[in-house]
Wavefront OBJ file of the C-alpha trace (Angstrom):
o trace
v 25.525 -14.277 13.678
v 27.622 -11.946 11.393
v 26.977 -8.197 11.743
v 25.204 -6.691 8.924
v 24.818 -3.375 7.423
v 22.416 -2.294 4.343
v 22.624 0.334 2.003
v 20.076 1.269 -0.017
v 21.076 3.261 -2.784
v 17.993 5.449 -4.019
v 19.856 8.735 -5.220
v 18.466 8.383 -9.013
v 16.874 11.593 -10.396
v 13.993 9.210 -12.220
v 14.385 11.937 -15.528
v 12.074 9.268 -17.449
v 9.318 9.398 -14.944
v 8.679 13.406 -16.024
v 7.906 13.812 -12.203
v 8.587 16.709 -10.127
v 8.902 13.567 -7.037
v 12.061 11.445 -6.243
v 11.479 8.386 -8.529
v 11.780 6.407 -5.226
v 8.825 7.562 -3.677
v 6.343 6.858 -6.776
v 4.057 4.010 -5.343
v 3.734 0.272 -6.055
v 1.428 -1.553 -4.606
v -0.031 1.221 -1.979
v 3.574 1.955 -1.175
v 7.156 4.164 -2.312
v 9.304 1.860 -4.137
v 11.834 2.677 -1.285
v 9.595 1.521 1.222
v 9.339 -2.112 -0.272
v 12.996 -2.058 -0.044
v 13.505 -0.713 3.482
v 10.466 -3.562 4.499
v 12.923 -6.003 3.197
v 15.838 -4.985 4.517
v 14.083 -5.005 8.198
v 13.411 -8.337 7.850
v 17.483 -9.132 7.809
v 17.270 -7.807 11.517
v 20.807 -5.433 10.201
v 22.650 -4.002 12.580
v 22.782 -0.661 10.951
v 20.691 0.683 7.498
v 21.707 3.037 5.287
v 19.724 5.542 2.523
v 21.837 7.496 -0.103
v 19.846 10.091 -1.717
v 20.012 12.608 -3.815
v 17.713 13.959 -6.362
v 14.607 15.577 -4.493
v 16.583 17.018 -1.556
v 14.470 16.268 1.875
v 11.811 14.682 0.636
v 12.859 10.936 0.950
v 13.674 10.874 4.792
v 10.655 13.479 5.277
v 8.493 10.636 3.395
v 10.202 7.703 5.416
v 9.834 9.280 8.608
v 6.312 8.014 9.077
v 7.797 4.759 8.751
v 11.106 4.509 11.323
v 8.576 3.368 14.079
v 8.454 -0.028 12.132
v 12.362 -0.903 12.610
v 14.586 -2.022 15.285
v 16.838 -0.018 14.168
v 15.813 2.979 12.353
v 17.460 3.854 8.688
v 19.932 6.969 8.624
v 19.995 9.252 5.306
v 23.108 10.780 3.652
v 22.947 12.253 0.666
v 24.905 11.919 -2.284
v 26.067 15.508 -4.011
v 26.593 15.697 -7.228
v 25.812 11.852 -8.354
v 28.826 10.349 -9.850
v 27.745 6.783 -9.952
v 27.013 4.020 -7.830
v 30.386 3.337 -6.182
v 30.256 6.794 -5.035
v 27.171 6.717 -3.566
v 27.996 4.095 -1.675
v 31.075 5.822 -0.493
v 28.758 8.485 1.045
v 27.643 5.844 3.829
v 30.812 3.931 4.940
v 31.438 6.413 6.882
v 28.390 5.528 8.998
v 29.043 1.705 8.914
v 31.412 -0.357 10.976
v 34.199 -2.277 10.096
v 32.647 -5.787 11.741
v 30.729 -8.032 9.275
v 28.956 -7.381 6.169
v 27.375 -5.105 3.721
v 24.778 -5.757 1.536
v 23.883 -3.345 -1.235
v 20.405 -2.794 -2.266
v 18.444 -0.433 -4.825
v 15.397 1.699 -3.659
v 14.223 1.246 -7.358
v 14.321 -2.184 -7.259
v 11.364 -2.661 -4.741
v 10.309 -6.658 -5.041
v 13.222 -8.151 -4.027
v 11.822 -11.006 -1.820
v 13.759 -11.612 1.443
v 14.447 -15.606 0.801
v 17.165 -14.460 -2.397
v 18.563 -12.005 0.089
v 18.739 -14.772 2.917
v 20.476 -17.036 0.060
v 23.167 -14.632 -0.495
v 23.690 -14.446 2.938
v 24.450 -18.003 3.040
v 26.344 -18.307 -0.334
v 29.870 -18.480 1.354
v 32.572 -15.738 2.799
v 33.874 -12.977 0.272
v 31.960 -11.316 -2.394
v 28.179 -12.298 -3.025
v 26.614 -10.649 -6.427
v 23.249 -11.507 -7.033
v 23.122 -12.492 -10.823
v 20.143 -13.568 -13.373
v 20.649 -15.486 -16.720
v 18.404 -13.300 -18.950
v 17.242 -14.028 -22.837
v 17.611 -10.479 -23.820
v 20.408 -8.779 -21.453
v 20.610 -5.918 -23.208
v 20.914 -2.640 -20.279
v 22.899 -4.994 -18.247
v 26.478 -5.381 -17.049
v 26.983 -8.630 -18.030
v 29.135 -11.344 -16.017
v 32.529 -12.401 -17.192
v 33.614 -16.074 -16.096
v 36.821 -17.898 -17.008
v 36.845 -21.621 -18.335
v 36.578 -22.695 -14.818
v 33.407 -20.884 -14.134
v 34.789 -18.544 -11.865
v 33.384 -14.963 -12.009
v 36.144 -12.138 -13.747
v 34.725 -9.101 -13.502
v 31.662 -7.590 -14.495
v 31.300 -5.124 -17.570
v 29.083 -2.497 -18.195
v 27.139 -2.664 -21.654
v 28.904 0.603 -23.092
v 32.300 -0.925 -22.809
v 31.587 -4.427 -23.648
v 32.779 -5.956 -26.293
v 30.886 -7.401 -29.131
v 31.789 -11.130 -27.369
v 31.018 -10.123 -24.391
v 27.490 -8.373 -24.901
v 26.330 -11.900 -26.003
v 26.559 -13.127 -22.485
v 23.158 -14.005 -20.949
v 23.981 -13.821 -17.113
v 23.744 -10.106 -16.419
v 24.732 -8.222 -12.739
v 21.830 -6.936 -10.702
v 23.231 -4.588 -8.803
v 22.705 -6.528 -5.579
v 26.014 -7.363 -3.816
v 27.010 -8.131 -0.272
v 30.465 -7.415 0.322
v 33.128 -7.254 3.871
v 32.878 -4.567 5.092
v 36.764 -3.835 5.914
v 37.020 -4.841 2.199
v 34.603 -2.828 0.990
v 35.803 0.076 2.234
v 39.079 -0.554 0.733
v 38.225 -1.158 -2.914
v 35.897 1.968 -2.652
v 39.088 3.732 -1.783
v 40.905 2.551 -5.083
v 38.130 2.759 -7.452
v 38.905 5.490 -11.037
v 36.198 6.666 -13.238
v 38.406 5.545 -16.406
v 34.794 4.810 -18.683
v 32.769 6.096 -20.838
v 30.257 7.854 -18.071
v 33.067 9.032 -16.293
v 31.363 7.334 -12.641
v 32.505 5.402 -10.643
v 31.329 2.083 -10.378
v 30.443 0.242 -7.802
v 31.052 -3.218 -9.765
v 34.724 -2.349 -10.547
v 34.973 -3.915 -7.100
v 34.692 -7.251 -8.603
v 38.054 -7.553 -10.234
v 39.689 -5.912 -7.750
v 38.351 -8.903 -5.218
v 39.768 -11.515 -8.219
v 43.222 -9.977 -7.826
v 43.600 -10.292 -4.008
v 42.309 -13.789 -4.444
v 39.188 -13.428 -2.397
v 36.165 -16.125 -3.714
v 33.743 -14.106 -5.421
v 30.216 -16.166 -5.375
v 26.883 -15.318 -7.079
v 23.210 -16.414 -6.451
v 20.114 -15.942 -8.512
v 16.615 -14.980 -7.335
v 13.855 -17.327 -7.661
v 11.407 -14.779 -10.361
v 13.223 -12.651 -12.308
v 10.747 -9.784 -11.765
v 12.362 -9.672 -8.254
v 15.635 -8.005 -10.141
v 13.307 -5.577 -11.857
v 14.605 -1.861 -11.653
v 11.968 0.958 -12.627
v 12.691 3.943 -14.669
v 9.616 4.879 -16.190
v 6.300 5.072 -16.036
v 6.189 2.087 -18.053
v 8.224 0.012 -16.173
v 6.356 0.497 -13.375
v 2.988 0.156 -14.382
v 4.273 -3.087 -15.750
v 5.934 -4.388 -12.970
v 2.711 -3.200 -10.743
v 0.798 -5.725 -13.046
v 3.175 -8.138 -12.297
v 3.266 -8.002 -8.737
v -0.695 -7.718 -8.663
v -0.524 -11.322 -10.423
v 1.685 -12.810 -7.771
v -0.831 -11.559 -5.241
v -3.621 -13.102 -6.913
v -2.272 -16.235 -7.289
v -1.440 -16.499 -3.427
v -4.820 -15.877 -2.990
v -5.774 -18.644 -4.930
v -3.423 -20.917 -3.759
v -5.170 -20.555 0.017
v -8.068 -21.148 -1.944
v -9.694 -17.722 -2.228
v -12.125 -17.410 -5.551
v -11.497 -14.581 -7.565
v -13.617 -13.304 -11.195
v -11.159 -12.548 -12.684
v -7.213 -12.668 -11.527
v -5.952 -9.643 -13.211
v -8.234 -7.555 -12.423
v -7.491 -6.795 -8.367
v -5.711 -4.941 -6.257
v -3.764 -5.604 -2.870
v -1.934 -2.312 -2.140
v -0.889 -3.927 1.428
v -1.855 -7.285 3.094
v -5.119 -9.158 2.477
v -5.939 -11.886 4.907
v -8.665 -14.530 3.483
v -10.446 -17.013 5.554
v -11.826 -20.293 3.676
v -14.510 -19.735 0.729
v -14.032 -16.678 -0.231
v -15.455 -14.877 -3.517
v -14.046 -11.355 -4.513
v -15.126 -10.112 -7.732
v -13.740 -7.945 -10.512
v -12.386 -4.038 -10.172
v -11.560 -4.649 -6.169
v -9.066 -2.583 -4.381
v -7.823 -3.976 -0.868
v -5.236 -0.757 0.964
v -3.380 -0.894 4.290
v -4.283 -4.486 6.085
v -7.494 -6.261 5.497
v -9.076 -9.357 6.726
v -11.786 -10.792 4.779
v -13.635 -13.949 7.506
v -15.107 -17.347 6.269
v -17.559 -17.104 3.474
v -17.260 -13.395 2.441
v -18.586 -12.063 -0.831
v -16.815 -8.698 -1.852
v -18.756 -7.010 -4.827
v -17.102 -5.306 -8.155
v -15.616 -2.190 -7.621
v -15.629 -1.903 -3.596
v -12.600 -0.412 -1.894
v -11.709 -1.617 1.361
v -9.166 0.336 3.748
v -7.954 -1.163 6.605
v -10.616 -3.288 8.048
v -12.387 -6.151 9.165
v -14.867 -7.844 7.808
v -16.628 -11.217 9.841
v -17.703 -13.945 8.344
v -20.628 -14.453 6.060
v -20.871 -10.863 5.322
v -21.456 -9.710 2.224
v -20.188 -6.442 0.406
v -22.228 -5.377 -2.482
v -20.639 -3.523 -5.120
v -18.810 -0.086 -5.296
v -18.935 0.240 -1.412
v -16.079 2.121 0.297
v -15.097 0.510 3.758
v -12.238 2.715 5.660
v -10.947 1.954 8.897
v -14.160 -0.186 10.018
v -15.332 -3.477 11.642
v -18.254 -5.280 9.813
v -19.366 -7.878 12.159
v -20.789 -11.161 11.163
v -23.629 -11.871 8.129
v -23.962 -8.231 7.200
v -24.535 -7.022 4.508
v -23.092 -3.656 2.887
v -24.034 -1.870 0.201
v -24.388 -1.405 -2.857
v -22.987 2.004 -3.102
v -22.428 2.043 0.730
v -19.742 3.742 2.467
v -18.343 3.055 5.920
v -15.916 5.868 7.146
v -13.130 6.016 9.731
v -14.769 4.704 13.308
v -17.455 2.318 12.214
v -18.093 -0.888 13.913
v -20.858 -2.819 13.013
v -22.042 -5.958 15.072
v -23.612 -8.950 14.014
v -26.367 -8.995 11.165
v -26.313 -5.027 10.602
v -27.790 -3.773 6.774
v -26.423 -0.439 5.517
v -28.213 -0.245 1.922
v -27.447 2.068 -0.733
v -26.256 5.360 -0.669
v -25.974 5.226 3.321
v -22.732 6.943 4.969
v -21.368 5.711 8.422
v -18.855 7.561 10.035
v -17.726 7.466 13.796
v -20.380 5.271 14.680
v -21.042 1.582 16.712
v -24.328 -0.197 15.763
v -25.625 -2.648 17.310
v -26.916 -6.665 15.953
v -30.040 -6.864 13.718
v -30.546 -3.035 12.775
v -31.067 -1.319 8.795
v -30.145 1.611 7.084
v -31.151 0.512 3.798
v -31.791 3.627 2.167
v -29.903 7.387 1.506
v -29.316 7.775 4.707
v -26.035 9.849 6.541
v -25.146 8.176 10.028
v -22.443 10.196 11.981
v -20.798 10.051 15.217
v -23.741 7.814 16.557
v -24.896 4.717 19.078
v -27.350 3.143 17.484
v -29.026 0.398 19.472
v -30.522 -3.413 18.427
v -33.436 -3.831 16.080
v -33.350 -0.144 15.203
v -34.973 0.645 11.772
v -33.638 4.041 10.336
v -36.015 5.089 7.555
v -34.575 6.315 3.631
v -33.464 9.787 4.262
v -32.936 10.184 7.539
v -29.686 12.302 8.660
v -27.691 12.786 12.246
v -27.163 16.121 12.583
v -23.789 15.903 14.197
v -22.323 19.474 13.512
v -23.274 22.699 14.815
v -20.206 24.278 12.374
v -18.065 24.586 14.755
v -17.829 20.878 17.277
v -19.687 17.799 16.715
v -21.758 16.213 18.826
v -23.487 12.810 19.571
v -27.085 10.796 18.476
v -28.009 7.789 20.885
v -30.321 5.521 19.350
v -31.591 2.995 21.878
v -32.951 -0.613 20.761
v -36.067 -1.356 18.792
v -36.485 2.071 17.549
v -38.423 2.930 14.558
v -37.378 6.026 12.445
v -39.710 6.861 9.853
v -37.948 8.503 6.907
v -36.432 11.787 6.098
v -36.035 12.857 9.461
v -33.467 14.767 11.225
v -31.903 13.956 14.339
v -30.401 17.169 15.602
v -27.226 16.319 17.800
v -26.956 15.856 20.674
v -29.840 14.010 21.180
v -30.928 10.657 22.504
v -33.771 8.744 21.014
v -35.489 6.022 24.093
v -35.819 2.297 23.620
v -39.025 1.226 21.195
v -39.957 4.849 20.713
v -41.152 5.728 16.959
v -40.714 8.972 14.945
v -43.233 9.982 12.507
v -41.656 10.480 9.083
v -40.677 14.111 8.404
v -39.938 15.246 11.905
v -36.868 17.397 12.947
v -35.831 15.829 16.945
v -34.162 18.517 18.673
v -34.936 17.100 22.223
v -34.681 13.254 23.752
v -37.591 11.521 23.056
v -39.488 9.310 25.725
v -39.271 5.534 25.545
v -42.107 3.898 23.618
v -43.871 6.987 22.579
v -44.373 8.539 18.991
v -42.400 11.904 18.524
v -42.940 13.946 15.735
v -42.776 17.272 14.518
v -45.038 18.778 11.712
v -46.746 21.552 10.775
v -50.439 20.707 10.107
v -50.835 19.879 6.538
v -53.251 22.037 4.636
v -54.838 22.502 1.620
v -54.545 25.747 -0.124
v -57.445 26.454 -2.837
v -56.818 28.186 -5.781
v -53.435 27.942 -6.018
v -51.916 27.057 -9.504
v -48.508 25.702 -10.517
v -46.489 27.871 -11.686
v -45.974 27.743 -15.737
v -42.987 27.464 -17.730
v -42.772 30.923 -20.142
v -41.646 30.980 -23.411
v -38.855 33.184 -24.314
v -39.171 35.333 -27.519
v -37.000 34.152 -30.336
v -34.061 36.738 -31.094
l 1 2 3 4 5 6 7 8 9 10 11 12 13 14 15 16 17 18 19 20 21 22 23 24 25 26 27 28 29 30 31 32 33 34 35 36 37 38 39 40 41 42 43 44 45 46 47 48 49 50 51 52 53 54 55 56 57 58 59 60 61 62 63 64 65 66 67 68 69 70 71 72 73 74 75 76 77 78 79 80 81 82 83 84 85 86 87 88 89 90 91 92 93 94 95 96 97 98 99 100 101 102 103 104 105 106 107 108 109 110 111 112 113 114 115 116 117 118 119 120 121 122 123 124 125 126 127 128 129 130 131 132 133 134 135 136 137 138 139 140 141 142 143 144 145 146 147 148 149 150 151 152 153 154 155 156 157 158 159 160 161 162 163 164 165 166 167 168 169 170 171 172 173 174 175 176 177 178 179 180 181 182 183 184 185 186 187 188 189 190 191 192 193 194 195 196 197 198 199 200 201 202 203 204 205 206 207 208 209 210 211 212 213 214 215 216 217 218 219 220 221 222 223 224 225 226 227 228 229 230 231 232 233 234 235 236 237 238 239 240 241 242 243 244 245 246 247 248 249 250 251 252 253 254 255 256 257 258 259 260 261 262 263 264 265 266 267 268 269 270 271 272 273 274 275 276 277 278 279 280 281 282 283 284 285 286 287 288 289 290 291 292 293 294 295 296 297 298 299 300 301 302 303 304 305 306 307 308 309 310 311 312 313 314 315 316 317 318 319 320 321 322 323 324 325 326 327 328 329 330 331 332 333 334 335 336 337 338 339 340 341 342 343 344 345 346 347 348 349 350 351 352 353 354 355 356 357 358 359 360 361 362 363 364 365 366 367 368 369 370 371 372 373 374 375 376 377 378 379 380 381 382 383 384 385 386 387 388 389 390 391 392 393 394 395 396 397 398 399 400 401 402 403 404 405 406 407 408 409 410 411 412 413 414 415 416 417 418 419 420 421 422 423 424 425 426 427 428 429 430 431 432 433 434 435 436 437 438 439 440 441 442 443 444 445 446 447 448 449 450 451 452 453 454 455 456 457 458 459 460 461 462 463
């Protein structure tokens, strides 16, 4: 297998995105633009990657360091000062490449480049690979000069195109994969001799034509895969576009969705058979939906899991949890970082789990704030009823055996363990284990007081 390097050329300043942040690192789909490109690049198993940057000083490889775990071989960053256009930047990184093999060059503001047109260009033949698309309005675009034969000139940039030549539909992407040895030679002879005054990268392209080496071009399967962003815009139309491709996946493996455009997968959403998601949902990170889920309107689910035959009412919030099988969640439920859930569990509306395991067949139905908790089988938690994890300064743990009965609003005071089938009396404040099987509570004796009147609302003078 040849050697391969990557560059990724994401030194653009992004001025049309009025953003203090690298335009690079603005998100699509959950994640930088740059990010999508590095994930792609991995996939190519190269022998060595490459980030040019520029604009933004540190942040890019500060904001990609979270993510060098993921690759074989992590990325290096070398910046590009001052910017004088694209050949240049990719001078910046031959120094860290190798003569052996390939390079391909890629665009961290091009993020949806899928990796089957990459693997074609791989495969189109030895010598220069561009990566081309015939487009109805190529307007922005260097287009592609050919001869009679077919064969690929040169490519020229918009601003010093001739009228003739501007009505050429096939348009350069950017996207090239090059020798290395060569490449490092034509970067070595390229002039600035245009109307920016940069250096461009695709001035390589003739000088491959004069030394007779085949110059071959491949297309990508969507043109939205060749889609750069430069605005806010651009990007907001391009996350539309990839939110579409999502949902039709999904309903390719046969997932039901309300309505198509309005979801969002900022990550990877796994679907068993059957099904339903409706309108306004937002799936992050990776999430796995079982057989015959139902995911309300407006929930957002953050990495999790969710078993089959459970059902997610609307606008619940699910981070970082396991919902075991036939639950049911919500509405207006959220499940915080920690949660696991087993079979047949209810959390109703406005109840908040964090940190906590319970167990098959229990309820939380109503306003009710769960925390750092082991709550048993069959355990009924009445509406209102609190864990007092936090003393203000560590937090501590509730156990709630099985087939305990909580009456509402009462407070468990951590830590604190409530006994298998005991009961607490509605209104009580636990501060001490409580024995198996018995009634707990803690009230004052209620009283009548006589004579005592409301108090009533005065009336305030008019000025």
């Amino acid at each position: 297998m040849t050697p391969l390097n990557i560059v990724i050329l994401a030194a653009g300043k992004g001025t049309r995105m009025y953003s203090d942040k690298p335009k690079v690192l603005h998100a699509l789909a959950g994640k930088p633009l740059v990010q999508h490109v590095l994930d792609c690049a991995s996939a190519l198993k190269p022998q060595q990657v490459c980030v040019v940057y520029g604009h933004g000083g540190e942040a890019v490889p500060q904001a990609m360091q979270k993510y060098s775990a993921k690759f074989v071989v992590p990325p290096k960053f070398v910046i590009q000062a001052p910017q004088l256009g694209t050949g240049h930047a990719v001078q910046q990184a031959m120094p860290l490449l190798t003569d052996d093999g390939n390079t391909l060059v890629l665009y961290g503001d091009v993020p949806l480049v899928q990796h089957s047109t990459l693997h074609q260009m791989l495969q189109a033949g030895d010598g220069l690979v561009l990566l081309t698309v015939n487009l109805p309005n190529p307007t922005g675009y260097g287009r592609i000069v050919r001869d009679a034969q077919g064969d690929v000139l040169s490519i020229v940039e918009e601003k010093d195109a001739t009228p003739e030549q501007r009505e050429i539909n096939e348009v350069n992407t950017g996207i090239l994969l090059a020798p290395t040895k060569m490449l490092r030679g034509w970067l070595a002879k390229l002039q600035n001799n245009n109307s920016q005054g940069e250096y461009y990268l695709t001035d390589i392209v003739s000088m491959a034509v004069k030394q007779g080496v085949a110059v071959h071009t491949a297309q990508p399967a969507h043109e939205w895969e060749i889609h750069g962003i430069n605005s806010k815009a651009q990007l907001a139309v391009l996350e539309r576009t990839w939110q579409l491709v999502e949902a039709e996946r999904l309903l390719a493996q046969g997932v039901t969705l309300a309505d198509p455009a309005r979801i969002d997968v900022r990550g990877k959403l796994s679907c068993g058979r059957d099904v339903e998601i409706d309108v306004g949902c937002i799936f992050e990170g990776e999430v796995s939906l079982g057989n015959n889920v139902r995911v309300g309107a407006y929930s957002v689910i953050k990495n999790s899991s969710i078993a089959a035959g459970a059902n997610i009412a609307p606008y619940s919030h699910i981070d970082s949890s396991e919902v075991g099988a036939n639950c049911h969640i919500g509405p207006y439920a959220r499940l915080r970082p920690g949660t696991r859930l087993h079979d047949d569990v209810h959390i109703g509306n406005f109840v908040e789990v964090k940190n906590s395991e319970i167990a098959a067949n229990s309820k939380a139905n109503h306003l009710s704030y769960i925390g750092d908790t082991t709550v048993g089988s069959r355990v009924n938690i009445g509406a209102g009823t609190i864990t007092c994890n936090y003393d203000g300064a560590n937090k501590h743990r509730t156990v709630i055996e099985d087939d305990v009965f909580i009456g509402s609003d009462t407070q468990l005071v951590a830590p604190v363990t409530v006994a298998k089938g005991a009961t607490i009396g509605a209104g009580s404040t636990i501060t001490r284990d409580t024995p198996a099987g018995e009634l707990s509570l803690s009230r004052s004796k209620q009283v009548t007081v006589s004579g005592w009147k409301r108090p009533v609302k005065q009336v305030k003078e008019k000025k």
